[in-house]
VOPAGU-2260 file (C-alpha; in pm, 1 decimal, decimal comma):
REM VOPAGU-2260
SITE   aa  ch    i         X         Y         Z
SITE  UNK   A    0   10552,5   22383,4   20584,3
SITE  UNK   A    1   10240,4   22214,2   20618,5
SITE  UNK   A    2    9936,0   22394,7   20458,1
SITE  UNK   A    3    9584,4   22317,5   20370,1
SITE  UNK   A    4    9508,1   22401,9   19919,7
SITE  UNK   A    5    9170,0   22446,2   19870,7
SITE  UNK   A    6    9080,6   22501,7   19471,3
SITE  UNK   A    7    8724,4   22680,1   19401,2
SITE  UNK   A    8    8498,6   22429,2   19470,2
SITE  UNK   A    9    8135,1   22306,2   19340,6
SITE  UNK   A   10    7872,2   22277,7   19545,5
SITE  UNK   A   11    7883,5   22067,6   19843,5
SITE  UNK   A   12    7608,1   21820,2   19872,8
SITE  UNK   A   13    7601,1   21491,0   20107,2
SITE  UNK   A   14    7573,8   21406,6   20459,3
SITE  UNK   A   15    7859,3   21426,9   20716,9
SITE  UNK   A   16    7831,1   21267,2   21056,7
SITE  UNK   A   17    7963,6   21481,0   21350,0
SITE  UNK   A   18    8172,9   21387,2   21642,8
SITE  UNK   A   19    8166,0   21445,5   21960,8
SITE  UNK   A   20    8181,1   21772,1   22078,5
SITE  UNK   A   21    8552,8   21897,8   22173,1
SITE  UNK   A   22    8467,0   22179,4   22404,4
SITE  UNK   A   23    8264,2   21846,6   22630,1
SITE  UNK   A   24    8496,1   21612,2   22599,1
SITE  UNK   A   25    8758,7   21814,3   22778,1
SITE  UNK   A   26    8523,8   21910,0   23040,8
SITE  UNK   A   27    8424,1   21534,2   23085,0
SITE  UNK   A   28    8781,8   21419,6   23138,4
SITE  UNK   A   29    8848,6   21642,4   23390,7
SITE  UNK   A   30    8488,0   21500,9   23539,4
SITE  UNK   A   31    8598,2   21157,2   23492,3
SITE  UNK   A   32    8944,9   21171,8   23775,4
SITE  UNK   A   33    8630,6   21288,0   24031,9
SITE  UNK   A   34    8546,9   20901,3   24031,4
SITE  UNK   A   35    8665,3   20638,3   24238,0
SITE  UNK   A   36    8638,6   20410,1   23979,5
SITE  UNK   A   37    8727,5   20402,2   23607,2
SITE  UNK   A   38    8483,8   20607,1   23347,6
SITE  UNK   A   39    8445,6   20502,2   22991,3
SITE  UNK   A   40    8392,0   20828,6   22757,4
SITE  UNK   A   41    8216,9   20744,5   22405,2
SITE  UNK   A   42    8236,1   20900,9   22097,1
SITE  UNK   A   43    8520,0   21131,0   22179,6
SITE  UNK   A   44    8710,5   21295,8   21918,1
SITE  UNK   A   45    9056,8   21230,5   21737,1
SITE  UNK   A   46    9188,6   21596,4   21796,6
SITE  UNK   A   47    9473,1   21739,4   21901,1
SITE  UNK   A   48    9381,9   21883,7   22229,5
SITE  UNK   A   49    9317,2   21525,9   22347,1
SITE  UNK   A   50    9705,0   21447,5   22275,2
SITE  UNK   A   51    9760,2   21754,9   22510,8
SITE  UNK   A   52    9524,3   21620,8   22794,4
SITE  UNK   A   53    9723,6   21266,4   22746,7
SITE  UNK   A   54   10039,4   21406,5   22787,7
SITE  UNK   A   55    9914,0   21610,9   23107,7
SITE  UNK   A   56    9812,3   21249,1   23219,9
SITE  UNK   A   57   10101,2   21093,2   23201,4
SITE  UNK   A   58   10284,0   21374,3   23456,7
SITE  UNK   A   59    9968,0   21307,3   23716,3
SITE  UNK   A   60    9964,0   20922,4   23678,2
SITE  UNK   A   61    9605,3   20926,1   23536,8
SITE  UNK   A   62    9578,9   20648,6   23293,8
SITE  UNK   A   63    9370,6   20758,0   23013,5
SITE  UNK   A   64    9345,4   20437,3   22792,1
SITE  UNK   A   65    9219,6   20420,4   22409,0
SITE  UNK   A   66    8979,8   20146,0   22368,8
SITE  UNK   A   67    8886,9   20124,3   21991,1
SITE  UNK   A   68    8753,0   20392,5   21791,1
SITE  UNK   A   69    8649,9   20689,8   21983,6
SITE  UNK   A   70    8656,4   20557,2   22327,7
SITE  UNK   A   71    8877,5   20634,5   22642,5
SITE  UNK   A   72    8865,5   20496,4   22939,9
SITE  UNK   A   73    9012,9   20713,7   23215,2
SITE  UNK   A   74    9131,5   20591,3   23559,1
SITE  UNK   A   75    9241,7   20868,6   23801,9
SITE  UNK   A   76    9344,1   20614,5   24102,8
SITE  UNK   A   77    9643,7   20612,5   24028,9
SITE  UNK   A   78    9718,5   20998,2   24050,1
SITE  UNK   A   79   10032,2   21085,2   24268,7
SITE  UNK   A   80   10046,1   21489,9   24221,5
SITE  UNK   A   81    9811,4   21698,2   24139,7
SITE  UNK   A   82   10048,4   21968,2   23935,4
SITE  UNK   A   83   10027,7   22043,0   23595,0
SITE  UNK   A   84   10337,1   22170,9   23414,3
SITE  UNK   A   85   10317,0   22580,8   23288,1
SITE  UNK   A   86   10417,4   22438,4   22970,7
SITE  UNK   A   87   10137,6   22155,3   22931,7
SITE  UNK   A   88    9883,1   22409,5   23018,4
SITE  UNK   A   89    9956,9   22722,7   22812,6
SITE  UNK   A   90    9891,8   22470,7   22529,2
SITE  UNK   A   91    9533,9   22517,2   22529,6
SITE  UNK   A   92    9265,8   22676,4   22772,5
SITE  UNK   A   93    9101,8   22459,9   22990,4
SITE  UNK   A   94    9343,8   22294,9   23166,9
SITE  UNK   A   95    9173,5   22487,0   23506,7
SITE  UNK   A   96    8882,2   22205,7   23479,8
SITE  UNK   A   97    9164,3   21951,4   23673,1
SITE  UNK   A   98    9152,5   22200,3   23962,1
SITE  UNK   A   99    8760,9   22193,0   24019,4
SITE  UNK   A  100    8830,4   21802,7   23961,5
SITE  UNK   A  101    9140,2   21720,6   24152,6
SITE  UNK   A  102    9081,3   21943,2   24499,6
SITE  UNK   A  103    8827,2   21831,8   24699,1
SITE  UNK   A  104    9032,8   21475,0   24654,2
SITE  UNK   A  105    9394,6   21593,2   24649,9
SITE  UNK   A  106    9382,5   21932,0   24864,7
SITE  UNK   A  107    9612,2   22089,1   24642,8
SITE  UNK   A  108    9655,1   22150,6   24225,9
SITE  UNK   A  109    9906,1   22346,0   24069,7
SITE  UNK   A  110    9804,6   22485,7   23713,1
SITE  UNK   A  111   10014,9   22663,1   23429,1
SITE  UNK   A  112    9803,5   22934,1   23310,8
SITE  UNK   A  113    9523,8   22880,1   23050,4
SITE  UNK   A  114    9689,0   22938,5   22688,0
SITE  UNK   A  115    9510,0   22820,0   22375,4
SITE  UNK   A  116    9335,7   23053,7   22074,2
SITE  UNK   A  117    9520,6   23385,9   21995,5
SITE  UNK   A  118    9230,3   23567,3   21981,5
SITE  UNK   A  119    9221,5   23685,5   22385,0
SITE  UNK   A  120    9333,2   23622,7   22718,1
SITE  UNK   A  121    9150,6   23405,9   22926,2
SITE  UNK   A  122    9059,6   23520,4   23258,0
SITE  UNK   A  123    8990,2   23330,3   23524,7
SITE  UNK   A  124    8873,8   23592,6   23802,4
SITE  UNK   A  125    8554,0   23376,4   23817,8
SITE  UNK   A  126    8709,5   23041,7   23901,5
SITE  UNK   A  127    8915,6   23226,5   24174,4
SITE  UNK   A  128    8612,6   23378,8   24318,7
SITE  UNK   A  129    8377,8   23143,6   24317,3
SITE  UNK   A  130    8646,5   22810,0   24466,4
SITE  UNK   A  131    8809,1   23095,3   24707,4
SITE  UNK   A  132    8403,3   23158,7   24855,6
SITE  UNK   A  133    8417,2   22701,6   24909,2
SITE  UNK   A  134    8744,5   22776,9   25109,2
SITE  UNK   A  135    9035,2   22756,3   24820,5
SITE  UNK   A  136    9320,4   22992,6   24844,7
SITE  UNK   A  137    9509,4   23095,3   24570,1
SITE  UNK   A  138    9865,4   23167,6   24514,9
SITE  UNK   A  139    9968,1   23293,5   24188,4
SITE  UNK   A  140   10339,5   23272,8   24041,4
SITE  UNK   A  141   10504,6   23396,9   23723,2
SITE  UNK   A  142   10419,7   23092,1   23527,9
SITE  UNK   A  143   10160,4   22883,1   23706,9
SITE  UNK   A  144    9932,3   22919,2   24045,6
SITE  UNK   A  145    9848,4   22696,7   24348,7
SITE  UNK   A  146    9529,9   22611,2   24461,7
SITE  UNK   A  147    9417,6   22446,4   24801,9
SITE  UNK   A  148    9201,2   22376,2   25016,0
SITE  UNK   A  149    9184,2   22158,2   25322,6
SITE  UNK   A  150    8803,8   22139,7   25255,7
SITE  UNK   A  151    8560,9   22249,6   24978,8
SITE  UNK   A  152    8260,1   22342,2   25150,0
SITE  UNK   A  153    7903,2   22446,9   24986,6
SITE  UNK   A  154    7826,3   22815,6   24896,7
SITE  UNK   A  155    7582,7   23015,4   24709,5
SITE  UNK   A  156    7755,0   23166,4   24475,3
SITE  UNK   A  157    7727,3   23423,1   24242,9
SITE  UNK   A  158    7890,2   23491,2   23858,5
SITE  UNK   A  159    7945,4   23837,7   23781,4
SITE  UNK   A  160    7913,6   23744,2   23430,6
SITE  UNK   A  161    7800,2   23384,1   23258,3
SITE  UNK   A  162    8093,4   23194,7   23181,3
SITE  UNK   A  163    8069,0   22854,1   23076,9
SITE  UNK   A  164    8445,9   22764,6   23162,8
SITE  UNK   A  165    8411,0   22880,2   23567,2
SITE  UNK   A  166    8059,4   22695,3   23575,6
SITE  UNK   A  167    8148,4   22401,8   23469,3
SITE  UNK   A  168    8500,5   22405,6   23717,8
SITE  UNK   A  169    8285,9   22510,0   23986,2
SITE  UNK   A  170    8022,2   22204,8   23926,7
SITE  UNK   A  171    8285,6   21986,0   23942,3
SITE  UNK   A  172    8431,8   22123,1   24234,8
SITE  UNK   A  173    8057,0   22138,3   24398,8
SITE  UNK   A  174    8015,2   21753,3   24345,8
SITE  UNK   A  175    8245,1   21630,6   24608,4
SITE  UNK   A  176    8258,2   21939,0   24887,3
SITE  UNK   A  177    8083,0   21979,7   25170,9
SITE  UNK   A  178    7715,3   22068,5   25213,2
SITE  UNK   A  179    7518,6   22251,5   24921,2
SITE  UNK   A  180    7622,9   22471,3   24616,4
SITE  UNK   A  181    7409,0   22688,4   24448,8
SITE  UNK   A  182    7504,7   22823,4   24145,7
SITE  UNK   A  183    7390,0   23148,8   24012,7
SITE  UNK   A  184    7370,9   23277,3   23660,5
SITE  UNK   A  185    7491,8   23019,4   23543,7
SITE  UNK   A  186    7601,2   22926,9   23230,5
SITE  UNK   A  187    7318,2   22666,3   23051,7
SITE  UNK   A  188    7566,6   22589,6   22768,6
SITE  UNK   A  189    7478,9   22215,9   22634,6
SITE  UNK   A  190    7803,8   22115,4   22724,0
SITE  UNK   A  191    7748,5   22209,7   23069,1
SITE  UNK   A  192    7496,9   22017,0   23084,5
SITE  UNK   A  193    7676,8   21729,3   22934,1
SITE  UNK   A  194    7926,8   21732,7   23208,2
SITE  UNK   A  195    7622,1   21760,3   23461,5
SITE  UNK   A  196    7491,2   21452,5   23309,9
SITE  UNK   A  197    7813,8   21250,5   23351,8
SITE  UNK   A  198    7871,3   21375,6   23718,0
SITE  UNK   A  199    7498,7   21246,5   23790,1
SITE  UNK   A  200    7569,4   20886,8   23596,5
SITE  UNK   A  201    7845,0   20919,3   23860,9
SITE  UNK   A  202    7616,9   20941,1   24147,8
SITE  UNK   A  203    7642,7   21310,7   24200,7
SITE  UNK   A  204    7341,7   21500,1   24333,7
SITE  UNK   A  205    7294,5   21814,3   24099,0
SITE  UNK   A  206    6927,4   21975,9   24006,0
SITE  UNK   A  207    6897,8   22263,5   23755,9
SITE  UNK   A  208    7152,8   22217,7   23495,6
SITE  UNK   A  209    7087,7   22409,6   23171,8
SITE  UNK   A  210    6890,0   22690,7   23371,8
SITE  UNK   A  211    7060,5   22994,0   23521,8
SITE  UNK   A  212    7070,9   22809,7   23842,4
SITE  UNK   A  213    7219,9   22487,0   23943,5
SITE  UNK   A  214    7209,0   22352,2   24331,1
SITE  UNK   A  215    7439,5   22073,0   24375,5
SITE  UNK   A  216    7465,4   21841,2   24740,5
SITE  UNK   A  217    7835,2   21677,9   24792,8
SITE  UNK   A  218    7894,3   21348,0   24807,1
SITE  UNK   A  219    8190,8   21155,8   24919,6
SITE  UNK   A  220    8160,5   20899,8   24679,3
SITE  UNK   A  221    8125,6   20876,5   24278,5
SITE  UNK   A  222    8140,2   20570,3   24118,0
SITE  UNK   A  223    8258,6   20472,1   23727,4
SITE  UNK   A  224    8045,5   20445,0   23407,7
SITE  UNK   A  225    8036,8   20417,1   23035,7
SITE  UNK   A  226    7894,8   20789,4   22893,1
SITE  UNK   A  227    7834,5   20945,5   22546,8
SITE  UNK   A  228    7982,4   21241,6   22479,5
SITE  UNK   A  229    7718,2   21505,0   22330,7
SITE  UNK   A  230    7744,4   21586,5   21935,1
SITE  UNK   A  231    7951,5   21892,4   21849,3
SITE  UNK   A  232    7716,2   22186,0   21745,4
SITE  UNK   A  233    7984,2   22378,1   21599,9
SITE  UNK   A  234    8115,9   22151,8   21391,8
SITE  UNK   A  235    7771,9   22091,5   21249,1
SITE  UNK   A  236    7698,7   22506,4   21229,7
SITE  UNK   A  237    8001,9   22517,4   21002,2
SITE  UNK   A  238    7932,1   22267,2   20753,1
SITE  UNK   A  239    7575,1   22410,7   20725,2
SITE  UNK   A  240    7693,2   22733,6   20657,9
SITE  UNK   A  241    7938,1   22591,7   20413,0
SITE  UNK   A  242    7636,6   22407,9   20192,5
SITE  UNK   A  243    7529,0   22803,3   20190,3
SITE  UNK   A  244    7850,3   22890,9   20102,7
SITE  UNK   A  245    7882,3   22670,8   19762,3
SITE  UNK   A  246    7536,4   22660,4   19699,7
SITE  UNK   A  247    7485,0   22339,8   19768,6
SITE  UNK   A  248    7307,5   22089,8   20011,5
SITE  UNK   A  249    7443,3   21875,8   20356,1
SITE  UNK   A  250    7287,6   21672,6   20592,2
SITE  UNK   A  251    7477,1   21665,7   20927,2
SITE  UNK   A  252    7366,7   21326,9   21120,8
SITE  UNK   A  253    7405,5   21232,7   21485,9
SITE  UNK   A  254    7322,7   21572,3   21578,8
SITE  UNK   A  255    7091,8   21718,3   21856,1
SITE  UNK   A  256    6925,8   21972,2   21657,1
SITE  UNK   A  257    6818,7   22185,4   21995,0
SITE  UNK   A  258    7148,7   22280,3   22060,0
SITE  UNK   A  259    7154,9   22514,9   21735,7
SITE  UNK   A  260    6823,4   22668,1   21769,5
SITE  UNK   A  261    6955,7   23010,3   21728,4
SITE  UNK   A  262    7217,6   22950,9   21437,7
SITE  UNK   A  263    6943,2   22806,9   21224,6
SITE  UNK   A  264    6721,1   23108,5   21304,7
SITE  UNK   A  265    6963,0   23273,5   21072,2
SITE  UNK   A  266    7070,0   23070,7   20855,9
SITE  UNK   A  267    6687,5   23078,6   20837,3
SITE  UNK   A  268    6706,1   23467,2   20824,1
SITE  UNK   A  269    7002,3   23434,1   20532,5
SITE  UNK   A  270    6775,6   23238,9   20323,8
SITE  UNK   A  271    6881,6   22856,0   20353,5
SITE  UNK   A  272    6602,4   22616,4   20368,5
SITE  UNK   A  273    6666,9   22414,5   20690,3
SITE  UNK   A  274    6486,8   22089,7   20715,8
SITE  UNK   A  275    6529,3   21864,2   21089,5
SITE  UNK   A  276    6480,2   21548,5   21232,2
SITE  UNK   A  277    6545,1   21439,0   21571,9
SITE  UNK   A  278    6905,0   21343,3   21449,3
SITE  UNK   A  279    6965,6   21524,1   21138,8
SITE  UNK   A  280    6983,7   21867,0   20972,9
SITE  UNK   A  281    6993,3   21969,8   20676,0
SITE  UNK   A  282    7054,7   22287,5   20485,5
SITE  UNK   A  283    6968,2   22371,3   20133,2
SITE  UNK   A  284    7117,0   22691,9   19939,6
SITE  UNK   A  285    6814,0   22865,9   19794,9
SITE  UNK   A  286    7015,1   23051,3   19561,1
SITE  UNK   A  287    6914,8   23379,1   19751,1
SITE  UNK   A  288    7118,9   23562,3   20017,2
SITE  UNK   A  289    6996,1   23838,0   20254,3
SITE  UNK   A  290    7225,0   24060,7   20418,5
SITE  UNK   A  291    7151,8   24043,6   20825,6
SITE  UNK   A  292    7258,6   24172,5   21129,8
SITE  UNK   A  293    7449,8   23910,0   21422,4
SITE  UNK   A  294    7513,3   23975,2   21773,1
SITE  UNK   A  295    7667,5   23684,8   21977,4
SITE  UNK   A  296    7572,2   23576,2   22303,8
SITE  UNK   A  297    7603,5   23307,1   22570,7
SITE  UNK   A  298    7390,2   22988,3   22473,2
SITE  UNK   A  299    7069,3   22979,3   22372,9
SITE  UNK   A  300    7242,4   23304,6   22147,3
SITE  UNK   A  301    7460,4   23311,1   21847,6
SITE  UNK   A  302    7813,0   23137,8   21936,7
SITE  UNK   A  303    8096,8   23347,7   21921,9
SITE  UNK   A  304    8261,6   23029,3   21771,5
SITE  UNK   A  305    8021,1   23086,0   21486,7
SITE  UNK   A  306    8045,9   23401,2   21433,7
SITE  UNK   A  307    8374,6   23324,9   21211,3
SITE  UNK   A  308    8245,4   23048,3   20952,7
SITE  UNK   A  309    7917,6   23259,7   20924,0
SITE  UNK   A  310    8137,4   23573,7   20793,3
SITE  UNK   A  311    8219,4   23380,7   20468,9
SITE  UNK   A  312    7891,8   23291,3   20442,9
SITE  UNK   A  313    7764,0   23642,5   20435,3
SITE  UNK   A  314    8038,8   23729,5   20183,4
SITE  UNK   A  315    7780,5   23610,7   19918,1
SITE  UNK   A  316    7501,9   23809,8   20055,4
SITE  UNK   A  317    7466,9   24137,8   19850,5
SITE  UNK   A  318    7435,8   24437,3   20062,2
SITE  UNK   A  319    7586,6   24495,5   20405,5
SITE  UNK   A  320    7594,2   24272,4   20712,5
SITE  UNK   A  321    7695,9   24343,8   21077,3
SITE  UNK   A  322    7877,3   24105,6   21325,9
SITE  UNK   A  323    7907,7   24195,3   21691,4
SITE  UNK   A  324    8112,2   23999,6   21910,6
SITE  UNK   A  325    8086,1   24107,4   22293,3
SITE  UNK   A  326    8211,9   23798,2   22434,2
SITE  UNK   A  327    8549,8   23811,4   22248,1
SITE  UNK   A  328    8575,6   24174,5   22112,2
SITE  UNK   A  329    8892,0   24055,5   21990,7
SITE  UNK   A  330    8795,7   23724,5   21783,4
SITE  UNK   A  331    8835,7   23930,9   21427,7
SITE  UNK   A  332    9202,8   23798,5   21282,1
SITE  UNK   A  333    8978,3   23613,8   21027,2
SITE  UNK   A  334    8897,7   23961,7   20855,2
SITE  UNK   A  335    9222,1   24079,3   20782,5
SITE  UNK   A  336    9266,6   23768,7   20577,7
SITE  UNK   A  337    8966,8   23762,3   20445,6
SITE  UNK   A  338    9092,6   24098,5   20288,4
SITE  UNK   A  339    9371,9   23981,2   20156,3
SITE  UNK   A  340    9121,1   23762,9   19967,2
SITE  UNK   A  341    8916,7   24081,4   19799,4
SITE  UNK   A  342    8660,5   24050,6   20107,9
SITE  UNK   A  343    8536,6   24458,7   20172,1
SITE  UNK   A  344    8528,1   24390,0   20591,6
SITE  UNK   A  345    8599,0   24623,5   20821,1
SITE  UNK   A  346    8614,3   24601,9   21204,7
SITE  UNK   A  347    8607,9   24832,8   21488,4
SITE  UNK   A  348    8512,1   24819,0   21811,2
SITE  UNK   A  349    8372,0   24461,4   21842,5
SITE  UNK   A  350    8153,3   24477,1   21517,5
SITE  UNK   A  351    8266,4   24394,7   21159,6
SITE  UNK   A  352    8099,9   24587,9   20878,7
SITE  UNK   A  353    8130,2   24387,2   20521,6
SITE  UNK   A  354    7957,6   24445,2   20196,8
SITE  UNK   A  355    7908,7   24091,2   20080,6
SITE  UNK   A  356    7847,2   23984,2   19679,9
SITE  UNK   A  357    8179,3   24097,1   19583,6
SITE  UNK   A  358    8402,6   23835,3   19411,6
SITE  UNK   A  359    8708,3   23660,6   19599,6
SITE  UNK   A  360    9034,9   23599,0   19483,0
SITE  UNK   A  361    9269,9   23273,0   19647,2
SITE  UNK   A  362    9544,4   23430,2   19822,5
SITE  UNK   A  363    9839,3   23311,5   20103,2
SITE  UNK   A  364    9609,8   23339,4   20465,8
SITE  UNK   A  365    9680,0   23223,6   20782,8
SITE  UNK   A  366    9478,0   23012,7   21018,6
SITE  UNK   A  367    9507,7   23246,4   21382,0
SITE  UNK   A  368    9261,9   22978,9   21549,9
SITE  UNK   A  369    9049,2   22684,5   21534,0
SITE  UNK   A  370    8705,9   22838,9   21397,2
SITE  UNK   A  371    8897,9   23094,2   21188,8
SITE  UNK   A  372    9035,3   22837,0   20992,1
SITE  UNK   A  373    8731,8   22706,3   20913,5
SITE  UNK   A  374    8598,4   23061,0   20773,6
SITE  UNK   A  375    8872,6   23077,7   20561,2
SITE  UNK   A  376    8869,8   22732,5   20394,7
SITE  UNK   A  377    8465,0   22817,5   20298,5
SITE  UNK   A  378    8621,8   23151,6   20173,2
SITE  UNK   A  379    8859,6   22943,0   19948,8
SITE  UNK   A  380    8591,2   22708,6   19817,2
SITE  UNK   A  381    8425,7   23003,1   19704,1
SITE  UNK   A  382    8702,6   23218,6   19542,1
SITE  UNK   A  383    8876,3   23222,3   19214,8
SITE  UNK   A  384    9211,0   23046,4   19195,5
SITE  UNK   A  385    9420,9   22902,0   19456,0
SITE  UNK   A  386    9428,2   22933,2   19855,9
SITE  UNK   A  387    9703,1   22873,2   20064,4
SITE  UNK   A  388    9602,5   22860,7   20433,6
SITE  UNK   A  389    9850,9   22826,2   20693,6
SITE  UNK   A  390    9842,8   22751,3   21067,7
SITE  UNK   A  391    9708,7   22390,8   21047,8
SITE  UNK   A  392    9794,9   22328,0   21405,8
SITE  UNK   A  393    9525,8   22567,9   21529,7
SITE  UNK   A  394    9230,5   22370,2   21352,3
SITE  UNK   A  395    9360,2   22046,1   21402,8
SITE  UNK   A  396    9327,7   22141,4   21763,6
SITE  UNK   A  397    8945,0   22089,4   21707,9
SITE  UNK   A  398    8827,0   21901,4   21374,0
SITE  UNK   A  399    8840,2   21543,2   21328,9
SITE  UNK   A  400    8881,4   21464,4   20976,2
SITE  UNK   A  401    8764,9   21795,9   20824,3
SITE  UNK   A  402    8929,7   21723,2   20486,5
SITE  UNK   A  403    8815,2   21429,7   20452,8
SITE  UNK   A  404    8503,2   21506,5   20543,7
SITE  UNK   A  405    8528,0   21837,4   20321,5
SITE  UNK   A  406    8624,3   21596,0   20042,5
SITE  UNK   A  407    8359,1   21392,6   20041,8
SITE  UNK   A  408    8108,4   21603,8   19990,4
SITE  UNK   A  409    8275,3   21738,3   19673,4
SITE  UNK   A  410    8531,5   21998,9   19832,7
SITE  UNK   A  411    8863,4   22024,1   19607,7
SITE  UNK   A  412    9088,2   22057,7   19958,9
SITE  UNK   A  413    9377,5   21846,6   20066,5
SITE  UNK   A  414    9665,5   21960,5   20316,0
SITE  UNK   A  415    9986,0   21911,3   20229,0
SITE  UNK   A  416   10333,3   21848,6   20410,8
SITE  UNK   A  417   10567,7   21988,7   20106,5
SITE  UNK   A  418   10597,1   22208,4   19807,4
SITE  UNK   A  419   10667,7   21865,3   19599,4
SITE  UNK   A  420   10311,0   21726,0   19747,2
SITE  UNK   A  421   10165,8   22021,8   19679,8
SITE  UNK   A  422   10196,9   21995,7   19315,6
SITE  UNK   A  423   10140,6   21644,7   19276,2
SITE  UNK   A  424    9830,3   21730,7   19380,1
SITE  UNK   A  425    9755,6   22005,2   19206,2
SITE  UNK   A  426    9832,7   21868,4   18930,5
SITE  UNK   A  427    9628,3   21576,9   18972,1
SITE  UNK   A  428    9349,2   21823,4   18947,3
SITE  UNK   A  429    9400,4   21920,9   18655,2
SITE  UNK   A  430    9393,9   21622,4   18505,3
């Protein structure tokens, strides 16, 4: 079975560059089969949720094509049906952008329903209402639903809650319909803005992205470009806290350091020395930890998808810490197996209570999603003997080279296919 070792580990120290941001890039290709023309994505990641968009592809007649390292050029010309299979979709969660992408050309989409992390369901009561208020009807089925519409027209709309997901369907969506959109508390995630920025290279008319309101004007037309895909933020979160972790110090490059405004407010708060450029970051372990409190929060707040890595890293701060996580109550699996580690965490109701300083001890743990997995290889860097970690699918789904890049900067990590590999490499440790 394939695992990930990770051996206690000195400290980190290095730079790492970081791709392009996975929860973008998914957003963008959906963007992309809104052009009449091909669109050239740069700087997208080698992950496996862009297999799973590929595959969808190829059941739509969308050519995406690889060009070199990092670039896809997508051509949605060619696209006969607009249906993608229950199966396809439940294999991650955002499979709904294709219907805020595909409508207002095709009429009609059918969708699997979203699938993905373990943590929680998705729901998608957001999308519905906002596309039903531009004229889409639903019909839902045991495995999949149909949308359509014989026209999207404008509305001002309103989200009972900020969701980044529905906000950036509903943009899409928005681009191509009828008359004005208006968009109200909305979500002013960087990665909606991202996708705002592509749609606009496209020749879309949309004004307010990354505020809580966004008016966009249909068109009937969007032409192709090239576009950069925006850095990913949580990527470079995690291997900050992970210099705090080991005590050590990393430089993350080809980062917008903006985006992470409030995660380096507490790293800040933790007691890392954080030093930026316009393009870098870089964290420095001080030595001294301080206990803190964390709620998440939709962007500019703490990310829910940090909350995980940034539990390890308060394992080494003496006293007790508090995470609260009211955007995914639910997102806690990590703590269980952080226990099973030596880790004194407890969780109730949406908040986990640990008492960080204690030692760790490597242990068998299991991966339950992508930024989980991340939490617990810092938590084996840090603990005495070996770590097993299985589940390697889920955060394959959303690093690109994370061993690698774990390796370079001194990390004593590999994955493994086999027992046999296994201890040829543990052996060659200990040599």
């Amino acid at each position: 079975m394939k695992r990930i070792i990770v051996q206690p580990s000195p400290a980190l120290n290095g730079s790492v560059r970081i791709p392009g941001a996975k929860n973008s890039t998914l957003s963008l290709i959906a963007a992309a089969c809104l052009a009449d023309e091909p669109v050239r994505l740069c700087d997208v990641p080698s992950i496996a949720d862009i297999q799973i968009i590929e595959q969808i592809a190829e059941g739509m007649g969308l050519v995406i094509q690889r060009e070199g390292s990092g670039q896809l050029l997508i051509d949605a010309r060619g696209i006969q049906a607009a249906v993608i299979e229950p199966a396809k979709a439940s294999a991650f969660r955002t499979a709904y952008y294709f219907i805020g992408a595909l409508l207002a050309k095709h009429g009609r989409v059918s969708v699997g329903y979203p699938g993905g992390d373990d943590f929680v369901s998705r729901p998608i009561d957001q999308h519905v209402k906002a596309l039903t208020a531009m004229g889409a009807h639903f019909t839902f089925h045991a495995d999949h639903y149909v949308v359509e519409a014989a026209s999207l027209e404008g509305a001002d709309i309103y989200f009972d809650m900020i969701t980044s997901g529905a906000t950036m369907n509903v943009l899409m969506a928005a681009a191509r319909a009828k008359g004005r959109t208006v968009l109200r508390n909305a979500a002013r995630d960087p990665e909606v803005v991202d996708t705002a920025n592509l749609l606009i290279q496209m020749g879309a008319r949309i004004r307010g992205a990354g505020t809580d309101t966004i008016v966009i004007d249909g068109v009937t037309h969007l032409n192709g470009c090239s576009y950069n895909v925006i850095p990913d933020r949580l990527i470079a979160g995690a291997f900050l806290m992970a210099a705090g972790a080991t005590g050590g110090s990393v430089t993350v490059t080809d980062v917008i350091p903006e985006h992470l405004g409030s995660c380096l407010a507490k790293l800040t708060e933790i007691g890392l020395q954080i030093e930026t450029t316009s393009s870098t970051i870089t964290a420095h372990a001080t030595g001294v930890y301080r206990a803190t409190r964390v709620r998440t929060a939709m962007y500019p707040g703490f990310a829910t998808d940090l909350q995980q890595p940034l539990t390890s890293l308060l394992l080494k701060a003496p006293g007790r810490s508090l995470i609260s996580d009211r955007i995914y109550p639910n997102r806690f699996q990590h703590a269980a197996q952080l226990r099973r580690m030596g880790a004194d965490i407890e969780v109730r109701s949406g908040v986990a209570r640990l008492n960080g300083g204690k030692p760790l001890t490597g242990a068998l743990v299991h991966a339950s999603d992508i930024r989980a997995g991340i939490g617990l290889i810092m938590a084996g860097m840090i603990a005495e003997g070996r770590t097993t970690i299985l589940g390697v699918h889920h955060i394959e789904r959303g690093y690109e080279k994370m061993i690698e890049d774990f390796r370079c900067l001194g990390a004593n990590i590999a994955v493994c296919q086999s027992d046999d590999e296994e201890l040829r490499w543990l052996a060659s440790q200990a040599t």
